[in-house]
C-alpha positions in Angstrom: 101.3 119.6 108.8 104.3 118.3 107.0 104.4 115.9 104.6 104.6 112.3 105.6 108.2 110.9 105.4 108.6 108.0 103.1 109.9 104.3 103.3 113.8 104.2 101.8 113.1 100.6 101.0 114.5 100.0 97.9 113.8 95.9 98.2 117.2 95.1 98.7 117.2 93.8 102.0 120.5 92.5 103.3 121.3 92.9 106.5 125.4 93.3 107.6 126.9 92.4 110.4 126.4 95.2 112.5 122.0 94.9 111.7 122.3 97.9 108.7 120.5 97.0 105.9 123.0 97.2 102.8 119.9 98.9 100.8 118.2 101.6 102.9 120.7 102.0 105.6 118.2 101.4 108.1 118.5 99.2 111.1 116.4 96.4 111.5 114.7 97.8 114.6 113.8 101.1 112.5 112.3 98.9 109.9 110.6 97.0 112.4 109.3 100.3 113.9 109.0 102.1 110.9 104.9 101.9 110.8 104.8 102.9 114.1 107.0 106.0 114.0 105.9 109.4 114.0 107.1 111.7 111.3 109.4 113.4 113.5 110.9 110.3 114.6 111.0 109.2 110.8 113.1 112.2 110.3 115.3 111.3 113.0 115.6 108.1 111.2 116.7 109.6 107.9 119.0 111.6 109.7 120.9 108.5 110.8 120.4 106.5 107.4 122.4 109.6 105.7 125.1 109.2 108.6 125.3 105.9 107.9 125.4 106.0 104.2 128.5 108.3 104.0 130.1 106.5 106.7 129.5 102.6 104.8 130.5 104.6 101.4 133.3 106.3 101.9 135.0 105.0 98.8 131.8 106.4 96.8 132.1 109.6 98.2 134.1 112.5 96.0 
């Protein structure tokens, strides 16, 4: 059995205008869902937050 996949919360909960929150890159159905999810589907969702991180922080990005 893996190991259960953590929250990204950080507690900086702004959501933008496309429903992203600015501080775990989560949508705010995946938060919603997020007690609900299996770990799988809780990697999916760290799959997309990373997707969506590079994509919002290009500037950051070397």
């Amino acid at each position: 059995m893996s190991e259960e996949v953590k929250s990204p919360c950080i507690s900086v909960c702004v959501l933008n205008e496309d429903d992203v929150c600015e501080g775990c890159y989560r949508t705010a159905q995946e938060i919603t869902d997020w007690s609900q999810l299996s770990n799988e589907q809780k990697q999916l969702v760290m799959k997309h937050v990373k997707e969506r991180f590079k994509k919002l922080n290009k500037h950051l990005l070397l």
